[in-house]
DSSP file (Angstrom, degrees, kcal/mol; ACC not computed):
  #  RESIDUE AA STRUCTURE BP1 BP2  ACC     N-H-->O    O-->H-N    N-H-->O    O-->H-N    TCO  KAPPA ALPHA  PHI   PSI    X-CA   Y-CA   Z-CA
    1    1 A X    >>        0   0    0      0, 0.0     4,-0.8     0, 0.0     3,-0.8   0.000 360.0 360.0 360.0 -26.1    0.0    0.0    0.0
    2    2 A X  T 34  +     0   0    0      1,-0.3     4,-0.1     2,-0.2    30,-0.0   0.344 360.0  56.3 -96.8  19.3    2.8    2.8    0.2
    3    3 A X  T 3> S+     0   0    0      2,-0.1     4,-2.5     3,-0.1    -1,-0.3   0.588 100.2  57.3 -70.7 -12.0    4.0    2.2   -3.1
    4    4 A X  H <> S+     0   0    0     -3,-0.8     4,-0.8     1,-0.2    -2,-0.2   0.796 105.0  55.7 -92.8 -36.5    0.3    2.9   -4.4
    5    5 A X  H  X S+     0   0    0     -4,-0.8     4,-1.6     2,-0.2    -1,-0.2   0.660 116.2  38.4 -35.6 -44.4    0.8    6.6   -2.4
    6    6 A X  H  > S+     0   0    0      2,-0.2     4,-2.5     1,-0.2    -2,-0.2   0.904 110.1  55.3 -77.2 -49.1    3.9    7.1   -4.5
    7    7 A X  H  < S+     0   0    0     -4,-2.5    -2,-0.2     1,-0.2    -3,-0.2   0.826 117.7  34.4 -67.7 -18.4    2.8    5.8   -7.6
    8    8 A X  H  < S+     0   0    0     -4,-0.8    -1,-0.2     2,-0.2    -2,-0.2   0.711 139.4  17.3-110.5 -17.8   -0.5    8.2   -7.8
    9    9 A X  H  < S-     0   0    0     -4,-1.6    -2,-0.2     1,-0.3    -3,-0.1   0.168 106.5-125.3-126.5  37.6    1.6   11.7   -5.8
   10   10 A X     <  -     0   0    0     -4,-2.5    -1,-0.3     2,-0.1     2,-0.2   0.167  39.3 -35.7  94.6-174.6    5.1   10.9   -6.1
   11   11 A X        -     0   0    0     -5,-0.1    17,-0.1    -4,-0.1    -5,-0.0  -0.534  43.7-154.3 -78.0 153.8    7.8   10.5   -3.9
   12   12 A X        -     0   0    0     -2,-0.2    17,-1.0     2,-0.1     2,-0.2  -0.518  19.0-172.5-133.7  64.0    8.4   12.6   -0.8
   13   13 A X  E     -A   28   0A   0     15,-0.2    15,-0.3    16,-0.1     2,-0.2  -0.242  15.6-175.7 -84.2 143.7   11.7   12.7    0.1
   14   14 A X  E     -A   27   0A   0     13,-1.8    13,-1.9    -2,-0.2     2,-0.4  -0.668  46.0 -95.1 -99.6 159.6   13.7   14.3    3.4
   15   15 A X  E     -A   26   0A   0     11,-0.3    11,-0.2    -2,-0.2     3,-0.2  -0.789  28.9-160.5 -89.7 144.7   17.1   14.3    3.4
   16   16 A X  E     -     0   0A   0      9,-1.1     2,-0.3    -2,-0.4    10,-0.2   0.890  68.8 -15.3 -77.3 -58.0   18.8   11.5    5.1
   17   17 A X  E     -A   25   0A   0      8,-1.5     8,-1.6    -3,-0.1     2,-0.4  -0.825  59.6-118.8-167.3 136.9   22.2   12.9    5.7
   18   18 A X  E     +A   24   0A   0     -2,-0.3     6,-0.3     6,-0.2     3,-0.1  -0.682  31.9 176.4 -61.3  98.3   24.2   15.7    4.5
   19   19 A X  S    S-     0   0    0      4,-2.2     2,-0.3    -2,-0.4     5,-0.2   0.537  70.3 -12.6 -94.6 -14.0   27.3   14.0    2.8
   20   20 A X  S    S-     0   0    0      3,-2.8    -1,-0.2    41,-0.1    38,-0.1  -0.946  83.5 -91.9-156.4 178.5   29.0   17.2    1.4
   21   21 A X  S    S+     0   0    0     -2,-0.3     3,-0.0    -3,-0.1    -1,-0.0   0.818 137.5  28.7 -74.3 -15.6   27.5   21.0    1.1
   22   22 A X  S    S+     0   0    0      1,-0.1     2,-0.2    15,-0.0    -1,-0.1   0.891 115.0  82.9-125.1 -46.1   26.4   20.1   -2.4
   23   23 A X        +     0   0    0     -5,-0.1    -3,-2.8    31,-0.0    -4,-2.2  -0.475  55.2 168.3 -36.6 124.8   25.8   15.7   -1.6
   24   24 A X  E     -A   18   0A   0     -6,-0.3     2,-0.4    -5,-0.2    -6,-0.2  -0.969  33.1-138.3-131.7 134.4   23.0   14.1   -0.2
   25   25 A X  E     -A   17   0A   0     -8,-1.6    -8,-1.5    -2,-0.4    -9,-1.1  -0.861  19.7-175.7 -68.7 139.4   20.9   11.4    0.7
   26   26 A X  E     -A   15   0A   0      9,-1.7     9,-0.4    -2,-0.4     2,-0.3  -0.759  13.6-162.4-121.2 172.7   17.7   11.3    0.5
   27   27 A X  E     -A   14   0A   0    -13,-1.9   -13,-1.8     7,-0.2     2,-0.5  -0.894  29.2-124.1-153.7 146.2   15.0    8.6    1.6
   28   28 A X  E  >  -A   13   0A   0      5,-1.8     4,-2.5   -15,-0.3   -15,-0.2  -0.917  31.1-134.7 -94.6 108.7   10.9    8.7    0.0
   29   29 A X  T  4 S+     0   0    0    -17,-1.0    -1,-0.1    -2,-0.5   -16,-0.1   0.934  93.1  45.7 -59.3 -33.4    9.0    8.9    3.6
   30   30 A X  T  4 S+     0   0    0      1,-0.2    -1,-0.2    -3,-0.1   -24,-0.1   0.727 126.6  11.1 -99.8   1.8    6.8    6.4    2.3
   31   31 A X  T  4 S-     0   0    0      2,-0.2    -1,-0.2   -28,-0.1    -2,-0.1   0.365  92.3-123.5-119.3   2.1    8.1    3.9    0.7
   32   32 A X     <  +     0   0    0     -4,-2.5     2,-0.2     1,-0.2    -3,-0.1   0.648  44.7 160.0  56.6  23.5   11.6    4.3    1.6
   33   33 A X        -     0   0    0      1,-0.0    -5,-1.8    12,-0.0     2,-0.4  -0.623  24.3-153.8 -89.8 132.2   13.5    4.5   -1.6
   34   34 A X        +     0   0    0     -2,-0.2    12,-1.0    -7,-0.2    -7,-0.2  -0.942  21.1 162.8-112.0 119.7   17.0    6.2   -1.2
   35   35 A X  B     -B   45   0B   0     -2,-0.4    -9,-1.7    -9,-0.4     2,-0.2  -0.484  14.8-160.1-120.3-152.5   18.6    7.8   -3.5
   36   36 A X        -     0   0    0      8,-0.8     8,-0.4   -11,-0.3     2,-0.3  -0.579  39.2 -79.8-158.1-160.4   21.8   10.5   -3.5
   37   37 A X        -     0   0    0     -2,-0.2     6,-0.2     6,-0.2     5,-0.1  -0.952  43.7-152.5-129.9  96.1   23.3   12.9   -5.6
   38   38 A X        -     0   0    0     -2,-0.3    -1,-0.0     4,-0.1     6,-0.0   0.300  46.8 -79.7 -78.6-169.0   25.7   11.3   -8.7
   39   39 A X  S    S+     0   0    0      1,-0.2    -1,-0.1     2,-0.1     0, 0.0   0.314 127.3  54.9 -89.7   2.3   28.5   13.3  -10.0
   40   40 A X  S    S-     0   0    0      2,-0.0    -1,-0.2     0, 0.0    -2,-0.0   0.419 120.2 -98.7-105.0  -5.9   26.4   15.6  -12.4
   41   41 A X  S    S+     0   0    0      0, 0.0    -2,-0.1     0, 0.0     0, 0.0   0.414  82.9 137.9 110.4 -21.4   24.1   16.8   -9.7
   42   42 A X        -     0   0    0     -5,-0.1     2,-0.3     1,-0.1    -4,-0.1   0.249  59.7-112.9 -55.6-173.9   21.3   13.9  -10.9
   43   43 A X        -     0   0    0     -6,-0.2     2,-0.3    -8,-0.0    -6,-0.2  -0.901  43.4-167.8-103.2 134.9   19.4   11.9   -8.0
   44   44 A X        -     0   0    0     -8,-0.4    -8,-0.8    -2,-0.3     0, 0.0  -0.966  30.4 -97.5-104.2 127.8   20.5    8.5   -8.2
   45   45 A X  B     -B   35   0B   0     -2,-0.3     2,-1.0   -10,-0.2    -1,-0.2  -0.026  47.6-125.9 -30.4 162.2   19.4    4.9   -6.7
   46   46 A X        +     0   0    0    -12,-1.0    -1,-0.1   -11,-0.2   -12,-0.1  -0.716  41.3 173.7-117.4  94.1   21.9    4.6   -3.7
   47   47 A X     >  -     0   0    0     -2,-1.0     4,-0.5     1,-0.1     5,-0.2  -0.388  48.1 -93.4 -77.8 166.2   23.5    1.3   -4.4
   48   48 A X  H  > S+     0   0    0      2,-0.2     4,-1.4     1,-0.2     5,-0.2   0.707 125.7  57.6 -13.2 -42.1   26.4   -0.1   -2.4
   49   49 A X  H >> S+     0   0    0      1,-0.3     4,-2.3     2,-0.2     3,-0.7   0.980 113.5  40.0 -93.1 -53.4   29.0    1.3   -4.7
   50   50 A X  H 34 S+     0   0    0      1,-0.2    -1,-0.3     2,-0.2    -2,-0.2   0.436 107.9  59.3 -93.0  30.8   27.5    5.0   -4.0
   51   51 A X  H 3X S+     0   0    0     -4,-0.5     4,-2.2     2,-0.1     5,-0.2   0.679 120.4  35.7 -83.2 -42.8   26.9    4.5   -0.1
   52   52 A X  H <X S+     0   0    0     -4,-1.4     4,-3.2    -3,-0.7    -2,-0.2   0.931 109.8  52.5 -61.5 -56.0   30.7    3.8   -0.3
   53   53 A X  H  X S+     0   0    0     -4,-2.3     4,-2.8     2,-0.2    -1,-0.2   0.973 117.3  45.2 -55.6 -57.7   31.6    6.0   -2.6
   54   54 A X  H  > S+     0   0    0     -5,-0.3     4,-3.9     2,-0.2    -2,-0.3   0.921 103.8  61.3 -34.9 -61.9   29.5    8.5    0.0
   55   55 A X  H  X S+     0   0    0     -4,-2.2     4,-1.6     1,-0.3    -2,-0.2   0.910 111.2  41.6 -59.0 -59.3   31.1    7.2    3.1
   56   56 A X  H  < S+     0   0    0     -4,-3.2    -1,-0.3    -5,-0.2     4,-0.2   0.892 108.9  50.9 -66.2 -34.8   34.5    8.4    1.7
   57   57 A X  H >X S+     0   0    0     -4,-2.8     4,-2.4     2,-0.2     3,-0.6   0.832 108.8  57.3 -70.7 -16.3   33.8   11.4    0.3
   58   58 A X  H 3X S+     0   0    0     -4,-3.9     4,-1.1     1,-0.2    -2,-0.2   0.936 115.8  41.8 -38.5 -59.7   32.0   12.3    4.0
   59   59 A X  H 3X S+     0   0    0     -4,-1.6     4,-1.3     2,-0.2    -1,-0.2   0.485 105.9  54.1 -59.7 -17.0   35.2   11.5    5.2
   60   60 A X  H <> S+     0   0    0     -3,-0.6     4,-0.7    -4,-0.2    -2,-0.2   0.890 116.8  42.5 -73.1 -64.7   37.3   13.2    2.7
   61   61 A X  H  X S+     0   0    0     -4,-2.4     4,-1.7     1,-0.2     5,-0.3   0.754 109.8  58.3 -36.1 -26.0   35.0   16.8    3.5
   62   62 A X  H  X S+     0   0    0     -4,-1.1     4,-2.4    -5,-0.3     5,-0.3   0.979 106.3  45.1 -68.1 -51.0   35.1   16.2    7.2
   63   63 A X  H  X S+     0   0    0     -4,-1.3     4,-1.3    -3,-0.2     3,-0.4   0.851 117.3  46.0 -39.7 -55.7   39.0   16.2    7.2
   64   64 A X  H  X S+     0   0    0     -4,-0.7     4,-3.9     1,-0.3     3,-0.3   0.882 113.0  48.6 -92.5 -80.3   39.1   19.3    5.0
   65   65 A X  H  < S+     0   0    0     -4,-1.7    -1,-0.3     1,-0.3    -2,-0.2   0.790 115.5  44.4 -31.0 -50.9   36.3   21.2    7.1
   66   66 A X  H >X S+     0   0    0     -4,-2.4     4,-2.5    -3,-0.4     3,-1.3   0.838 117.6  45.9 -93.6 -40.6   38.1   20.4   10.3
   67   67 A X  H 3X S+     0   0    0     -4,-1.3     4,-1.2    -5,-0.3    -2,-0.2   0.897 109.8  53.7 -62.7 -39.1   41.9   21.4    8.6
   68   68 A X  H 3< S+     0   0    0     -4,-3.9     4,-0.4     1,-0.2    -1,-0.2   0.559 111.2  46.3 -87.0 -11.6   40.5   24.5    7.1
   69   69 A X  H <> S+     0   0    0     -3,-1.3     4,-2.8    -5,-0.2     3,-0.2   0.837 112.9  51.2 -90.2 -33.3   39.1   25.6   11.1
   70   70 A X  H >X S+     0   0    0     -4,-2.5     4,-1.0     1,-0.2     3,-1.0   0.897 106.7  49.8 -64.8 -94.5   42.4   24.7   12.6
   71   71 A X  H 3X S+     0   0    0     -4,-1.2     4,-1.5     1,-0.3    -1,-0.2   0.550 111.3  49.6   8.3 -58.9   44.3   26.8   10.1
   72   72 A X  H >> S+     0   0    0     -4,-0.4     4,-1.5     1,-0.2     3,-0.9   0.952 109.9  57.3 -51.1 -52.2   41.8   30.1   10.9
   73   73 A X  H << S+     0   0    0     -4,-2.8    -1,-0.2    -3,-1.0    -2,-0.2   0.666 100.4  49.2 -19.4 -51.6   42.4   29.4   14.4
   74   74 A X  H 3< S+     0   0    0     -4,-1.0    -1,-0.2    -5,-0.2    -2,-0.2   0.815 112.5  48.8 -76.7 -41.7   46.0   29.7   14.2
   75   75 A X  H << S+     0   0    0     -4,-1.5     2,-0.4    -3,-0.9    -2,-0.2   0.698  86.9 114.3 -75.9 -17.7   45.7   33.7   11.9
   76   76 A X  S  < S-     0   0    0     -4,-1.5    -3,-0.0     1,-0.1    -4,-0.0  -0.309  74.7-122.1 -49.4  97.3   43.2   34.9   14.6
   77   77 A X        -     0   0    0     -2,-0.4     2,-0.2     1,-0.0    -1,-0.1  -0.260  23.8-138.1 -44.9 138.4   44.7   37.6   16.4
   78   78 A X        -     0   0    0      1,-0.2     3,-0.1    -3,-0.0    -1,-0.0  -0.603  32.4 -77.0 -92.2-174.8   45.0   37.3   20.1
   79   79 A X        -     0   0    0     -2,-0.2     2,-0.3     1,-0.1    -1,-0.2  -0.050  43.9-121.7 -37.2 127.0   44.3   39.8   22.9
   80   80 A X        -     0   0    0     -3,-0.1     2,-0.2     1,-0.0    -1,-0.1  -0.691  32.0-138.9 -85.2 135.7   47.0   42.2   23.2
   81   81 A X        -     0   0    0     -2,-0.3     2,-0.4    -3,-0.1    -1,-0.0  -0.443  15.2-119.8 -86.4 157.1   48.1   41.5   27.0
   82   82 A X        -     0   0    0     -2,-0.2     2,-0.9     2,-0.0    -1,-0.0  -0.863  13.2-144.0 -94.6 137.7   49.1   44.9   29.4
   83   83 A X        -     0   0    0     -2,-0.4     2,-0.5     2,-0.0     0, 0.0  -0.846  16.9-165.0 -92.1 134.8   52.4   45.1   30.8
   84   84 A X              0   0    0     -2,-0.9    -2,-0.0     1,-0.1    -1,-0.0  -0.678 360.0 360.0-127.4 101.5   51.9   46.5   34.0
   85   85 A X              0   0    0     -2,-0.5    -1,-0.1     0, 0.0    -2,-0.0   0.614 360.0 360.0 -25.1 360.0   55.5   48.1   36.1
């Protein structure tokens, strides 16, 4: 019965999990079909190969994200201290 909900108003899909700013998962609340975001932008099935393919680039952006705060950190002026006699 929830493919007959899809098949006569479509799919209704959330996103699932944020895999980059511009990669996604997504899930259809009723029926549960996931698909992603290929390498043109398309929505795609989410087979194996691109839950994997996902899983790494997560990892690649997280590193990145995390290098790119450290980095800011480091040019941030701090407080200029008082000498006090």
């Amino acid at each position: 019965m929830k493919n007959i909900h899809c098949m006569v108003f479509g799919h209704d899909y959330k996103v699932t999990r944020n895999v980059t700013y511009h990669v996604k998962e997504y899930t259809c609340k009723n029926c549960k079909k996931e698909l992603t975001t290929s390498s043109n932008g398309n929505l795609v099935e989410l087979t194996p190969k691109f839950k994997e393919i996902n899983d790494v680039l997560e990892r690649i952006h997280h590193k990145r994200i995390l290098r790119i705060s450290k980095k800011q950190n480091k040019n941030t002026p701090k407080e200029p201290r008082l000498l006090i006699a």
